[in-house]
ZABAVO-683493 format. One line per 5 residues: number of its first residue (from 1); for each residue x, y, z of N, C-alpha, C. Coordinates in Angstrom, 2 decimals. Example, Ala and Ser with C-alpha at 12.3 -4.5 7.8 and 13.67 -1.06 7.14 Angstrom:
% ZABAVO-683493
1 = 13.19,-5.69,7.80,12.30,-4.50,7.80,13.20,-3.30,7.80 ~ 12.85,-2.25,7.08,13.67,-1.06,7.14,12.90,0.03,7.87 .
END
This chain:
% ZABAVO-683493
1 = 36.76,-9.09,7.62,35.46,-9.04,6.97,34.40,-9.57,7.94 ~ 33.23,-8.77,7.87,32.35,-9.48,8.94,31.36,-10.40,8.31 ~ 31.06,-11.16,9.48,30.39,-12.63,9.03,28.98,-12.27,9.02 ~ 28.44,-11.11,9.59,26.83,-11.00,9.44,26.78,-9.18,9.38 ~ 25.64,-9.60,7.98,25.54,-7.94,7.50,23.98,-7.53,8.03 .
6 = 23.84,-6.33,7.76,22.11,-6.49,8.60,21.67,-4.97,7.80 ~ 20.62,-4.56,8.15,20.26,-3.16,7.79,18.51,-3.33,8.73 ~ 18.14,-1.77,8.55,17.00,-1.40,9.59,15.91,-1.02,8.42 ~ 14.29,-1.76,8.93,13.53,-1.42,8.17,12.88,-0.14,8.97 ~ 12.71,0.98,8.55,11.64,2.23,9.39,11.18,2.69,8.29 .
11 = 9.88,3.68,8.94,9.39,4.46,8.37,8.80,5.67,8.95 ~ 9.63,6.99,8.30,9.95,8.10,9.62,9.46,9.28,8.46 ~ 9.10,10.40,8.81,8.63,11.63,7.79,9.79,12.87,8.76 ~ 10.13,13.01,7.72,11.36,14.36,8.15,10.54,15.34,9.17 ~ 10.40,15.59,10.13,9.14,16.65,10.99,9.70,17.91,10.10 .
16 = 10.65,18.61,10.28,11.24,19.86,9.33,10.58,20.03,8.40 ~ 10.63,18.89,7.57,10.04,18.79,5.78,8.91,18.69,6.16 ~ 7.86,18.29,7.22,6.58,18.72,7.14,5.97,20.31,7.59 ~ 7.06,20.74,8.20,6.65,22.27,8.80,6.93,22.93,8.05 ~ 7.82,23.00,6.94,8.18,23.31,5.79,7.08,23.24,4.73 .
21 = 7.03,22.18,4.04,5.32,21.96,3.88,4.32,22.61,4.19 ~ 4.10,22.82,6.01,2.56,23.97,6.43,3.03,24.97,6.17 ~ 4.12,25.59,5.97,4.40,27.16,6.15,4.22,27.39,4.76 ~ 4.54,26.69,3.63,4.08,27.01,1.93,2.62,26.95,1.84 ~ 2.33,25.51,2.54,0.36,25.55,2.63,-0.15,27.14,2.93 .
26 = 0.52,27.27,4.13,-0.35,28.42,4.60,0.37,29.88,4.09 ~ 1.43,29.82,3.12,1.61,31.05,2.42,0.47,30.94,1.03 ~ 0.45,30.18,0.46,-0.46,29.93,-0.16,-1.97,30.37,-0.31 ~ -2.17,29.91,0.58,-3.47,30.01,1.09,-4.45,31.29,1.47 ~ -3.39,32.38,1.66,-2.98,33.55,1.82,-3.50,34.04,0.86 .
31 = -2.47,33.72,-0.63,-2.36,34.25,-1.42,-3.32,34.07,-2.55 ~ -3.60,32.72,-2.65,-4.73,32.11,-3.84,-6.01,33.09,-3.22 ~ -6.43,33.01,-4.57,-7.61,34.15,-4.86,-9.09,33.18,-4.17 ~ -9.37,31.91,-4.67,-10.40,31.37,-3.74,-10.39,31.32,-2.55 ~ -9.14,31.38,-1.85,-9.31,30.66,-0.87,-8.30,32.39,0.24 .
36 = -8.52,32.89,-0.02,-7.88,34.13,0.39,-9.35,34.69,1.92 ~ -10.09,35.39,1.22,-11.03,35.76,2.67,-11.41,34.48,2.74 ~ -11.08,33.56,2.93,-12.30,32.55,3.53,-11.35,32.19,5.19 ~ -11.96,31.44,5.94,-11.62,30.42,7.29,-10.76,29.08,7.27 ~ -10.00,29.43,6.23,-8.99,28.14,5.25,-8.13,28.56,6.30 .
41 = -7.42,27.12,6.67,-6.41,27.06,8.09,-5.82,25.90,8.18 ~ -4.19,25.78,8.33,-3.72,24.49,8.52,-3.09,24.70,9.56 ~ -2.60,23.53,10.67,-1.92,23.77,11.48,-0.98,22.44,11.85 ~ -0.27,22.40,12.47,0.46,21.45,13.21,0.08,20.97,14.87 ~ 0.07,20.04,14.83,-0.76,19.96,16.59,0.04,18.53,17.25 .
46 = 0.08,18.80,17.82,1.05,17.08,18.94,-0.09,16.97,19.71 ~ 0.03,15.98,20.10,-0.70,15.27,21.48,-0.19,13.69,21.75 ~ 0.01,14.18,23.25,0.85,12.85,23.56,2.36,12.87,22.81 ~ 2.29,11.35,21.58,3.71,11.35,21.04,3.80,11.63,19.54 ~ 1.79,11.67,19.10,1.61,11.46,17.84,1.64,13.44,17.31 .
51 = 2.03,13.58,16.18,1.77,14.53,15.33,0.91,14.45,14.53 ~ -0.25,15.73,14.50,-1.04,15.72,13.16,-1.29,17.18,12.43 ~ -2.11,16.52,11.80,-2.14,18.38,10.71,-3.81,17.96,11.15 ~ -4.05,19.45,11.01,-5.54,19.86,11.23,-5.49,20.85,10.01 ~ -6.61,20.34,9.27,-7.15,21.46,8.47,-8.63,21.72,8.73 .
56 = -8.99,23.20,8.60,-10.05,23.54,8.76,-10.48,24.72,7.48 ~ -11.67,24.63,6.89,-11.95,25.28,5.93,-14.05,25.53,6.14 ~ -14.16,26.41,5.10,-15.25,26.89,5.01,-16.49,25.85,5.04 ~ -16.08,24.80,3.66,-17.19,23.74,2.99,-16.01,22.94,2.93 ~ -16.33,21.26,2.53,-15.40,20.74,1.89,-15.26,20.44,0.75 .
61 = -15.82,21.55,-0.05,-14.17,21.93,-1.64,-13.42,22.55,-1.03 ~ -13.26,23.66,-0.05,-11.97,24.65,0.79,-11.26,23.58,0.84 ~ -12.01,22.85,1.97,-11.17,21.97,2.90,-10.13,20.95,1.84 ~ -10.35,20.60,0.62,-10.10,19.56,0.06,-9.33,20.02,-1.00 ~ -9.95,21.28,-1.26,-8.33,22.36,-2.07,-6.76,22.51,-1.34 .
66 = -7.06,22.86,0.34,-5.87,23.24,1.37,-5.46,21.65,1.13 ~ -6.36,20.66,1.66,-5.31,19.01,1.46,-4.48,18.67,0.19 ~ -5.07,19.40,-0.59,-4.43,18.84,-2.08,-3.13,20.34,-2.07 ~ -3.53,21.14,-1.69,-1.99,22.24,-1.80,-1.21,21.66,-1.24 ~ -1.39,21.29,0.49,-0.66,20.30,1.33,-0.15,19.32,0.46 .
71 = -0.72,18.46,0.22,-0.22,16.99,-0.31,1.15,17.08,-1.61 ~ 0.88,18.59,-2.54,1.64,18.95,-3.21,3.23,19.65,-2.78 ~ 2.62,20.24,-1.62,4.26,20.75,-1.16,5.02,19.59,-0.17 ~ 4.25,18.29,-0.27,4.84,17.56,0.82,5.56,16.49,0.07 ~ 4.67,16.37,-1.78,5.43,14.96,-2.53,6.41,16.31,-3.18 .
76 = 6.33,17.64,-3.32,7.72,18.37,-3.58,9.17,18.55,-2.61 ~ 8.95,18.14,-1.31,9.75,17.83,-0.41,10.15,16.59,-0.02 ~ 9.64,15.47,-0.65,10.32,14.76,-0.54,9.53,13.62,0.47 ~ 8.53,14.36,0.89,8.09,13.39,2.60,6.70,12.41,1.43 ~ 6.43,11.17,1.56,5.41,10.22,0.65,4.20,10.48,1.25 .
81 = 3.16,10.15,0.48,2.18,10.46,1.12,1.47,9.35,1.92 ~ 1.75,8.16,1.59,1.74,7.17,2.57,1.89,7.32,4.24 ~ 3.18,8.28,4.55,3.04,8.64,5.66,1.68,9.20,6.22 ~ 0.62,9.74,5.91,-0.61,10.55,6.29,-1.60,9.43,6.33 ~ -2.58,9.95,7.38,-3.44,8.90,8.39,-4.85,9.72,7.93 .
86 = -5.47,10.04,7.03,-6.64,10.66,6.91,-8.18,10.20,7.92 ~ -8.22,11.03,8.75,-9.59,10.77,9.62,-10.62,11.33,9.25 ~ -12.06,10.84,9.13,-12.95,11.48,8.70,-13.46,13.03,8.58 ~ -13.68,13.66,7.76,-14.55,15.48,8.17,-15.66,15.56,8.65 ~ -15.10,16.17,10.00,-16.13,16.71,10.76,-16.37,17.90,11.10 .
91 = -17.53,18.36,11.25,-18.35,19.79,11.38,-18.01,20.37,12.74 ~ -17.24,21.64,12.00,-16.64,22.86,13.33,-17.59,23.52,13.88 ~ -16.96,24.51,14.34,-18.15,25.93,15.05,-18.24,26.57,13.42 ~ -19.00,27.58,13.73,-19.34,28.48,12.71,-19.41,27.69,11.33 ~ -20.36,26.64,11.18,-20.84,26.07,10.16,-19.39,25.95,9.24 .
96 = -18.32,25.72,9.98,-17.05,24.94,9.34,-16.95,23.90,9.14 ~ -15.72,22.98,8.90,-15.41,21.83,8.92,-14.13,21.72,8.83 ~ -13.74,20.39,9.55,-12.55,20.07,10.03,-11.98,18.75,9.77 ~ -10.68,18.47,9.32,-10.19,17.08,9.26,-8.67,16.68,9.78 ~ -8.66,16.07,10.67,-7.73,15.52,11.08,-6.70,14.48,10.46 .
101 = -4.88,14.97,10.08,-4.22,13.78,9.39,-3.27,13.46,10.42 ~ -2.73,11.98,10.42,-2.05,11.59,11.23,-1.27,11.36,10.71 ~ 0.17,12.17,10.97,1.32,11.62,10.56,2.41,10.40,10.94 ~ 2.03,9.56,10.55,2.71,8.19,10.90,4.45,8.11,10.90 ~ 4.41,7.84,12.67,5.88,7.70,12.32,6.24,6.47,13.49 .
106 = 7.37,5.51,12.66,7.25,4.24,13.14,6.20,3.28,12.65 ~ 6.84,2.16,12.91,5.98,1.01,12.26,5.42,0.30,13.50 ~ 3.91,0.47,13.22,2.95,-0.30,14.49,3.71,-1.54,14.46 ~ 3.22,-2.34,15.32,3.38,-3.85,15.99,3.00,-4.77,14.90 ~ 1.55,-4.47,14.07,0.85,-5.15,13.62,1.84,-5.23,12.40 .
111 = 1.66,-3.93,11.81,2.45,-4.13,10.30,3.44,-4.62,10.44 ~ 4.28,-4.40,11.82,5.83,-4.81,11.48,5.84,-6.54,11.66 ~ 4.97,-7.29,12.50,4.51,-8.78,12.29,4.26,-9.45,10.75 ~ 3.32,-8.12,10.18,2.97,-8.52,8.75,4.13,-8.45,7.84 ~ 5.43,-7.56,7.89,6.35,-7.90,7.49,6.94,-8.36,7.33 .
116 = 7.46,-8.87,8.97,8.53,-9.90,9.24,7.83,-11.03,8.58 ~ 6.87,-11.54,8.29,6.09,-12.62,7.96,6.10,-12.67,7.04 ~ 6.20,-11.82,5.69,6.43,-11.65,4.42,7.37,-12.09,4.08 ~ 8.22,-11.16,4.90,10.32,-12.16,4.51,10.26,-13.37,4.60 ~ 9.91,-13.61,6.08,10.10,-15.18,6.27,9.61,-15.76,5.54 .
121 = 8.63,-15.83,4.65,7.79,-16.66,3.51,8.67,-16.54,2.54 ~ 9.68,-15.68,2.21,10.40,-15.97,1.21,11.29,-17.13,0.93 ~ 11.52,-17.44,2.15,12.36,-18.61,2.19,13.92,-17.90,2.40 ~ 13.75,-16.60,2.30,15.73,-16.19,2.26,16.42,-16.46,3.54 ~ 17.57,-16.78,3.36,17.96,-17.04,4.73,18.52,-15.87,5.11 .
126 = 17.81,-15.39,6.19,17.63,-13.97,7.05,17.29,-14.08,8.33 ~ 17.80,-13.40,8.99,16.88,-13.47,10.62,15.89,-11.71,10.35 ~ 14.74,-11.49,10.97,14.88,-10.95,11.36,13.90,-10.59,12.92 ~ 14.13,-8.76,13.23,13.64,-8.70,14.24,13.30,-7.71,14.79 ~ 12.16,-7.18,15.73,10.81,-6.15,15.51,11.50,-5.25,16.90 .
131 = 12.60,-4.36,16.60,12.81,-3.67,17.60,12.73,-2.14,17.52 ~ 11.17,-2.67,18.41,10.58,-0.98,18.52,9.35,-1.11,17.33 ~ 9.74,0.76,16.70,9.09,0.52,15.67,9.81,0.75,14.82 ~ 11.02,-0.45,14.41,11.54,-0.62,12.95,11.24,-2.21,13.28 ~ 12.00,-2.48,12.19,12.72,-4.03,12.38,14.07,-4.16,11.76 .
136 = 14.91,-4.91,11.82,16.39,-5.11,12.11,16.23,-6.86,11.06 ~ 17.44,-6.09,10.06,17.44,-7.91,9.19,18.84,-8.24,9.08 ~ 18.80,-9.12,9.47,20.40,-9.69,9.40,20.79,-11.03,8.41 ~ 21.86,-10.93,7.92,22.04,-12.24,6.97,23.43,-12.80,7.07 ~ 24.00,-13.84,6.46,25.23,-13.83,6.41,25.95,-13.25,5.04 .
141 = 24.99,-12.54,3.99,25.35,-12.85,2.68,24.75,-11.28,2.18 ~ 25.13,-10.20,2.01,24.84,-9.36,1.09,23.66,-9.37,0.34 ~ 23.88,-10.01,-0.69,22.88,-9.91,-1.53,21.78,-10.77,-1.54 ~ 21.75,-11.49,-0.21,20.55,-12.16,0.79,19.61,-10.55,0.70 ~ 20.11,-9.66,1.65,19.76,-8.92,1.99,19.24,-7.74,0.65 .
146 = 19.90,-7.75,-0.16,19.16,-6.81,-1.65,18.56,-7.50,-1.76 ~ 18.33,-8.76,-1.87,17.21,-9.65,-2.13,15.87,-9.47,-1.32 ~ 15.91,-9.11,0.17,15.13,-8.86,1.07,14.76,-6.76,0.39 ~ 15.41,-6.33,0.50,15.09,-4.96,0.18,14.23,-4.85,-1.22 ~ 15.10,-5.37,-1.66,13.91,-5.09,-3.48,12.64,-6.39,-3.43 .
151 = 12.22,-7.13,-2.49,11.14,-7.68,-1.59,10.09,-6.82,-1.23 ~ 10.47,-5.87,-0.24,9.44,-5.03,0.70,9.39,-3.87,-0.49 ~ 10.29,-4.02,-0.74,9.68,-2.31,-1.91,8.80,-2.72,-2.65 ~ 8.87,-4.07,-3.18,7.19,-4.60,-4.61,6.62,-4.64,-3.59 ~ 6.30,-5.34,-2.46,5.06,-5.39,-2.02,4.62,-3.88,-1.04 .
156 = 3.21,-3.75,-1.24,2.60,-2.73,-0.82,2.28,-2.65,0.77 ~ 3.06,-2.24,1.66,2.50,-2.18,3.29,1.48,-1.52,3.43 ~ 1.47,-0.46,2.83,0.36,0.49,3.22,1.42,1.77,4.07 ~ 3.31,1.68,3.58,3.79,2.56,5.14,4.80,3.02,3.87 ~ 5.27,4.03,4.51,6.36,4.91,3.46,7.51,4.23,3.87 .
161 = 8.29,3.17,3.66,9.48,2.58,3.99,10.75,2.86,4.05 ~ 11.90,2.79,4.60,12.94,3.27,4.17,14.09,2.26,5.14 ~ 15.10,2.08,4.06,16.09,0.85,4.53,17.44,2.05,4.94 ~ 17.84,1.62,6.40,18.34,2.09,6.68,19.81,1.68,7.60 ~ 20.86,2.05,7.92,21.90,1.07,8.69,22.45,0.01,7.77 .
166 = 22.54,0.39,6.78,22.87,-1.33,6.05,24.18,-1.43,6.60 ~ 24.98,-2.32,6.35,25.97,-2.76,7.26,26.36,-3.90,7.05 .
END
């Protein structure tokens, strides 16, 4: 029997289940009667390491109809919406508009500090530790550790969480 159990905190969005997601957006989009002739457009875009969705639409009711179709085929797949980084709408060519979402994957530096700092205030006896962008919790005791998990799930990060490696 081992003397120390542990599990991994991340927070990751299936990439599949989001391309899955644009390809219903944009069958959709197609097809709905408002939004059929108009300049309604979603896409997938990388740069660097980050992934985002770009939507671009006529006005923003278009624009804010395609986010809400999006947002629907993405809590029907399974991916939270917590994962998404909403950046302000800004004005395209041809009297469009455009908005940039960032799909968050991995836990910044900052939040994962604000975490580890959460546990530790619990008083449970736990180690843990910020490798990368998860963090890693170790205990000697099982249900130390459910104790730590049903923890981070009440409180609100602001990140789509998911406990992973338990062990």
């Amino acid at each position: 029997m081992a003397d120390n159990y542990s599990f991994d905190i991340t927070s990751k969005a299936d990439p599949q289940e989001i391309k899955n997601a644009l390809d219903q957006t944009t069958k959709e989009i197609r097809q709905r009667f408002d939004l059929k002739d108009t300049k309604s457009d979603i896409r997938l875009e990388k740069e660097k390491e980050k992934e985002f969705v770009v939507i671009a639409a006529d006005d923003e009711y278009k624009l804010k109809a395609v986010s809400d179709i999006f947002q629907t085929k993405l809590v029907k797949r399974g991916i939270s919406l917590k994962a998404l980084v909403y950046e302000k709408i800004e004005s395209a060519l041809g009297g469009t508009v455009r908005q940039k979402i960032t799909i968050q994957q991995g836990i910044s530096s900052e939040k994962a500090k604000e975490i580890t700092k959460a546990i530790r205030d619990t008083k449970l006896k736990v180690q843990t530790q910020i490798q990368g962008d998860e963090i890693r919790v170790q205990g000697k005791d099982k249900d130390m550790l459910q104790d730590v998990i049903a923890f981070v799930k009440s409180k609100d990060f602001g990140l789509d969480l998911q406990f992973t490696n338990y062990r």
